[in-house]
C-alpha positions as CSV (number, residue, x, y, z in Angstrom):
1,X,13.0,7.7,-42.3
2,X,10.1,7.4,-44.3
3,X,6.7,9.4,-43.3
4,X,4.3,6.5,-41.6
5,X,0.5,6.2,-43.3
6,X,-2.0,7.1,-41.5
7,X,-4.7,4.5,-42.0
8,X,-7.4,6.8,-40.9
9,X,-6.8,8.6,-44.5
10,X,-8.8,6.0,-46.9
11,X,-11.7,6.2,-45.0
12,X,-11.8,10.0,-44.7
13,X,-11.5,9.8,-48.8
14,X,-15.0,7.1,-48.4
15,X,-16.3,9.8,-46.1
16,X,-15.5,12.5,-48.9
17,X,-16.8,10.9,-51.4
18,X,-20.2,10.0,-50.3
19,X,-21.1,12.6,-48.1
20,X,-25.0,13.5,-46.8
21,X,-27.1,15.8,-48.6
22,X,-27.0,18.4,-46.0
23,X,-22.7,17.8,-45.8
24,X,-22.9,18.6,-50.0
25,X,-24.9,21.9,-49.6
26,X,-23.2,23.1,-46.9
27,X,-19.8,22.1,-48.4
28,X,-20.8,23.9,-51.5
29,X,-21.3,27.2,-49.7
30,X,-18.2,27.1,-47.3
31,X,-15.8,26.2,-49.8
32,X,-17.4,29.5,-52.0
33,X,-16.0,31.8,-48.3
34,X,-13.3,33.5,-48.6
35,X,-10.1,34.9,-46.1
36,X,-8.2,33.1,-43.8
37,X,-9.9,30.4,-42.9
38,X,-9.3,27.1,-44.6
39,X,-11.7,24.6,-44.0
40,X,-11.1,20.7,-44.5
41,X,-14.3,18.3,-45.0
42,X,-13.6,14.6,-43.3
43,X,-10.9,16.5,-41.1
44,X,-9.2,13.8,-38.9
45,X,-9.0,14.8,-35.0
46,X,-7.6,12.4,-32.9
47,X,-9.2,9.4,-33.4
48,X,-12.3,11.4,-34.1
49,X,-13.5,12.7,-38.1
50,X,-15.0,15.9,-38.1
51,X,-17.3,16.5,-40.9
52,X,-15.9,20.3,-41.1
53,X,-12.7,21.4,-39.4
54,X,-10.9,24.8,-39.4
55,X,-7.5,24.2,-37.7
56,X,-6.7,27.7,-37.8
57,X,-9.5,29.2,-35.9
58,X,-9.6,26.0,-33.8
59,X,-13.9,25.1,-35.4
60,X,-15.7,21.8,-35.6
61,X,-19.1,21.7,-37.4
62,X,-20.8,18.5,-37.7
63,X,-24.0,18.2,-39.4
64,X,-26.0,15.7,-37.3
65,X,-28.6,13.5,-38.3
66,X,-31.5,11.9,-35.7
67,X,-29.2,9.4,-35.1
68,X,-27.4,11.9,-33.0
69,X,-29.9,13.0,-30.2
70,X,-28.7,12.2,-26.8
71,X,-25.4,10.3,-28.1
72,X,-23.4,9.6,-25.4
73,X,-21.1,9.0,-27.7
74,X,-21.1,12.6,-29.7
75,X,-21.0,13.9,-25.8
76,X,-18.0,12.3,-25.8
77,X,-16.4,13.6,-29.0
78,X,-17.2,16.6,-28.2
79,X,-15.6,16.7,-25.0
80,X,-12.2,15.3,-26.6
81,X,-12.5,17.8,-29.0
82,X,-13.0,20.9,-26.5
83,X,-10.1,19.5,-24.5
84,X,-7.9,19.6,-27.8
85,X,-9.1,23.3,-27.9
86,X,-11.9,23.1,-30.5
87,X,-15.4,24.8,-30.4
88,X,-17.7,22.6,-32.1
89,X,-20.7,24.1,-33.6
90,X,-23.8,21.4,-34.5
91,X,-26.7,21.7,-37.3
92,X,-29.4,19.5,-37.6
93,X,-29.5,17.9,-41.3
94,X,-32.8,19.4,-41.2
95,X,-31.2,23.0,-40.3
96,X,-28.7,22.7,-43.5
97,X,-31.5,21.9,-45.6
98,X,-34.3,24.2,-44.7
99,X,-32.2,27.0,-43.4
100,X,-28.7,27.6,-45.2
101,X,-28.4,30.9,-44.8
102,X,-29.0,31.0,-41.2
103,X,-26.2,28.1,-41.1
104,X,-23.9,30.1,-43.1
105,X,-24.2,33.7,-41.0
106,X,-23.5,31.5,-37.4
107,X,-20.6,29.3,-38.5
108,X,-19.2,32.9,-40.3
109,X,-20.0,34.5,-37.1
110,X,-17.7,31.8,-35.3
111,X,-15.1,32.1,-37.7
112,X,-14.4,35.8,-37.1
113,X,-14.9,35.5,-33.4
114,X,-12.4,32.9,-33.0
115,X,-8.8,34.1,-32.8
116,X,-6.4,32.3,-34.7
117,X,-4.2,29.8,-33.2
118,X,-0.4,31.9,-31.6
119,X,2.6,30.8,-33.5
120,X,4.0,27.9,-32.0
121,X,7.4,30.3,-31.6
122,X,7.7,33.3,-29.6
123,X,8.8,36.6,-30.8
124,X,12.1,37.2,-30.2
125,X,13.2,40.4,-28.3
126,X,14.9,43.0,-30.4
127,X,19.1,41.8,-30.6
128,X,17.8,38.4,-29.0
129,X,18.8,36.5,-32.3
130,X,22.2,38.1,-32.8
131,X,23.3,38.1,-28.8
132,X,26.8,36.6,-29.7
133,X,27.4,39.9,-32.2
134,X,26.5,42.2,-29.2
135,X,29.9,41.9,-27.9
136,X,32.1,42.3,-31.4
């Protein structure tokens, strides 16, 4: 069976490809970090796109403009995004732009504090995989 599009992709690309001054700066750093964690730009959530996702660690970080204050509506990604086990970590454009480094050492402190997600299958117990040969 083929694999279904996901029409949420071409506008993820748009977002990609014209992103904010602050998204460019910031991307240009955390795409320079190195280790484990892989971070996405445009990162599709549910029906939500984060502007930076880490899927591993289980981070949002969304660089906000003044648009945002008070959104009930970013109050309300946010909460589908905790409840899908995401911490999401917010900048001000202003923030990204002024203060980079600052940025940089909180979203890096996140990283390493978060644990990476378990794999999805549980260790088997020593002879668990070979219990038929037990018996030969």
């Amino acid at each position: 069976m083929p694999r279904s599009i996901d029409r949420r992709v071409p506008r993820a690309r748009k977002l990609r490809q014209n992103p904010t001054d602050a998204e460019r700066k910031l991307w240009q750093r955390l795409r320079a970090l190195t280790g484990s964690s892989h971070i996405r730009r445009q990162a599709t959530i549910g029906p939500y796109f984060a502007d930076f996702a880490c899927h591993t660690t289980r981070i949002v970080i969304e660089i906000d403009g003044g648009q945002h204050a008070d959104s009930a509506a970013d109050l309300a990604r946010t909460a589908y995004l905790n409840a899908q086990g995401y911490r999401v970590l917010r900048f001000w454009n202003n923030d990204v732009l002024d203060n980079i480094d600052g940025v940089l050492e909180t979203i890096i402190d996140a990283l390493r504090a978060s644990p990476p997600t378990p794999d999805p299958s549980p260790p088997q117990e020593r002879g668990e995989a070979n219990s038929g040969a037990a018996g030969r």
